[in-house]
C-alpha positions in Angstrom: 26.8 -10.1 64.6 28.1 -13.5 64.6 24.4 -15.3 65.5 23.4 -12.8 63.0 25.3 -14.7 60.0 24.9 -18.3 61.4 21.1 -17.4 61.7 20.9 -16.1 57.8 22.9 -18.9 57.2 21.1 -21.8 58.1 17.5 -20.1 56.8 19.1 -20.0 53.4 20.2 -23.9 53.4 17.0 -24.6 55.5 14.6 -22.8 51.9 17.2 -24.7 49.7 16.6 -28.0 51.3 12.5 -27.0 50.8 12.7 -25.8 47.6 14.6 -29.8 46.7 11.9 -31.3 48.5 9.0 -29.3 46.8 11.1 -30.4 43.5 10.9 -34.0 43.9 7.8 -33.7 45.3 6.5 -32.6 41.8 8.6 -35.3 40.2 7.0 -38.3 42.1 3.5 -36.5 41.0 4.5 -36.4 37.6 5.9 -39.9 37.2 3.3 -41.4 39.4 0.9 -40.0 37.3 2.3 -41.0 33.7 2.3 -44.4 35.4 -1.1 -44.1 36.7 -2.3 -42.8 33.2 -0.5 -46.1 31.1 2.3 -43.6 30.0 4.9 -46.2 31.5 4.8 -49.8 31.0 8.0 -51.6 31.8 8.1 -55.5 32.1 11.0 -57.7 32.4 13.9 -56.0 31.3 17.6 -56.3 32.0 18.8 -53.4 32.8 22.6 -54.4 32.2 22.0 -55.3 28.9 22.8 -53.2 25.8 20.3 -50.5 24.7 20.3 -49.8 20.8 18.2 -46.5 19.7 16.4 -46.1 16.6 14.8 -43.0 15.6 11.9 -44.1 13.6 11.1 -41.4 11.3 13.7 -40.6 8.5 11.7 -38.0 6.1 9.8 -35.7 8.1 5.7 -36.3 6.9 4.8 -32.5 6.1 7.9 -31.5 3.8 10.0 -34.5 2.7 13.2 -33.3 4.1 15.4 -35.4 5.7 15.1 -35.7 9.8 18.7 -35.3 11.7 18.1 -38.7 13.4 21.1 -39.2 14.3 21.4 -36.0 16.3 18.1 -37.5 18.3 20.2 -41.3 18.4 23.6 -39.8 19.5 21.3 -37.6 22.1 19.4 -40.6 23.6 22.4 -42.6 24.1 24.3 -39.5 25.6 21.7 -39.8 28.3 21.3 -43.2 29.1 24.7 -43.6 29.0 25.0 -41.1 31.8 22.8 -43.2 33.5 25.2 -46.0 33.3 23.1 -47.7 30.8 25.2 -50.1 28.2 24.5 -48.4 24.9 25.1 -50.1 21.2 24.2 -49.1 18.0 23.2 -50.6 14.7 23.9 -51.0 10.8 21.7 -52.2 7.8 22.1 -54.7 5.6 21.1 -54.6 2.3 20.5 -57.6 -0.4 21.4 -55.5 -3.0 21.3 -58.8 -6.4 19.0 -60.7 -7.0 19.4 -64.2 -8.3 20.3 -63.2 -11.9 22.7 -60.7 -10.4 20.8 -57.9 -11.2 21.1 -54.8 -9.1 17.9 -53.7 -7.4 17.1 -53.6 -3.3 15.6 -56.8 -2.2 15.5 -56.3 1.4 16.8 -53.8 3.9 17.4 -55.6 7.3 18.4 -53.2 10.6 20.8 -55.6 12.7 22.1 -54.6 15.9 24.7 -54.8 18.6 22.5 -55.2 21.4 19.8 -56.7 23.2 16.8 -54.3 23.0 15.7 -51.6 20.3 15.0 -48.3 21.6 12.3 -47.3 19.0 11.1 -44.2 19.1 9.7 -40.8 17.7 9.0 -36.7 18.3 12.7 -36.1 19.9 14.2 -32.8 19.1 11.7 -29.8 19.4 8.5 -32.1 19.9 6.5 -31.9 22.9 6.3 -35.1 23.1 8.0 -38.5 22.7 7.4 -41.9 22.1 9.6 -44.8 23.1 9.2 -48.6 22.9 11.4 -51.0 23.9 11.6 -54.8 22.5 13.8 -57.2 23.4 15.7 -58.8 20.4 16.7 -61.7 22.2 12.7 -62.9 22.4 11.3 -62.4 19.3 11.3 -58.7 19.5 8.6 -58.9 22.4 7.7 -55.3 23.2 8.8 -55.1 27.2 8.3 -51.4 27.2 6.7 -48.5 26.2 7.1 -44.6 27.6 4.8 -41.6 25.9 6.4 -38.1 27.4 4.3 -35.5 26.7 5.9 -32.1 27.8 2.5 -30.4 27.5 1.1 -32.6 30.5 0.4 -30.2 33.4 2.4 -32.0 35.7 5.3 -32.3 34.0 5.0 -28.1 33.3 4.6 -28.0 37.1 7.9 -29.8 37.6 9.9 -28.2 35.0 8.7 -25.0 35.7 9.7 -25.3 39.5 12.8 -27.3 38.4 13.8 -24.5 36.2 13.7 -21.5 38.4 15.7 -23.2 40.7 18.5 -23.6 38.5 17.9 -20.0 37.4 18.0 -18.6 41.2 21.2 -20.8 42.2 23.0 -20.0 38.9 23.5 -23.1 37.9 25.5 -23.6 35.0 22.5 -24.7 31.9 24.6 -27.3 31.0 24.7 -29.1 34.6 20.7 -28.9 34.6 19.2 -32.5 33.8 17.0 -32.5 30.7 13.1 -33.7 31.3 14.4 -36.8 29.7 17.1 -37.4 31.5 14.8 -37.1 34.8 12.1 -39.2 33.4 15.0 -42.8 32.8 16.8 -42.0 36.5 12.9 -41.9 37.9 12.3 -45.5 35.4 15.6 -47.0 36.5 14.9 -46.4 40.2 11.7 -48.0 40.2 11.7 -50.9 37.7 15.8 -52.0 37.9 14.8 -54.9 40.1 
């Protein structure tokens, strides 16, 4: 009875170790292929630097209401941060009077506590998002640019696999790493030099 248990035992960690192995398997084939594809393009950054992202789009194009951008902001630095990633943010300046004093808006400037803008767009519901990175400390030289789209097939292959293994292990939602999250762990590993 004993050999029985030990036996059922180690087949059970023995398909959880493959069913890890199949899942990162499907991660270096998506990643490999966004790279492949020009969906990743990462030169020269400092990856101890401060990270500032800016959601691009205020007023949503179709309906003129207002985009929660600082939802998608707060959520981008939630996960870089996790990744250990120095995060800042930003404020805008406005020259508000003009030489005679009069009030009107002559210039909005965006001026921030870091090194490199996070720019980016389609966060939230989007199947897709864009990112590009510039480095403020160069003339805002674009050093980066990521295009996830979640309608890829290899990404639906990964997050498909990804997500009935959390399902069939019970794994508490909130522990499970979000397709972004995955995506900057898979960027730091192979570009932080």
């Amino acid at each position: 009875m004993k050999n029985i248990l030990i036996t059922l035992a180690l087949l059970v960690s023995f398909s959880s170790i493959g069913q890890t192995a199949g899942i990162d398997k499907l991660k270096a084939i998506w990643i490999d292929e966004m790279i492949e594809f020009g969906d990743i393009s990462i030169k020269n950054i400092d990856w101890t630097a401060t990270f500032v992202p800016y959601y691009t789009i205020r007023v949503n194009p179709y309906n003129g209401l207002a985009i929660p951008y600082k939802k998608f902001e707060s959520n981008l630095s939630m996960i870089l941060g996790k990744l250990d990633l120095q995060m800042g943010d930003y404020y805008t300046k406005k020259t508000a009077k003009d030489a005679n004093n009069r009030e009107m808006t002559l210039s909005t400037n965006r001026i921030a506590r870091g090194r490199y803008w996070i720019d980016f767009e389609g966060a939230g519901y989007a199947s897709y998002i864009n990112l590009t990175i510039t480095d403020s400390k160069n003339n805002f030289v674009t050093v980066g640019t990521i295009r996830f789209d979640k309608k890829v097939e290899a990404y639906k292959n990964y997050d498909k696999t990804y997500s009935k293994y959390i399902k069939k292990r019970k794994i508490d939602k909130r522990r499970a790493k979000s397709g972004e999250q995955v995506l900057f762990e898979e960027i730091l590993k192979r570009y932080n030099n």
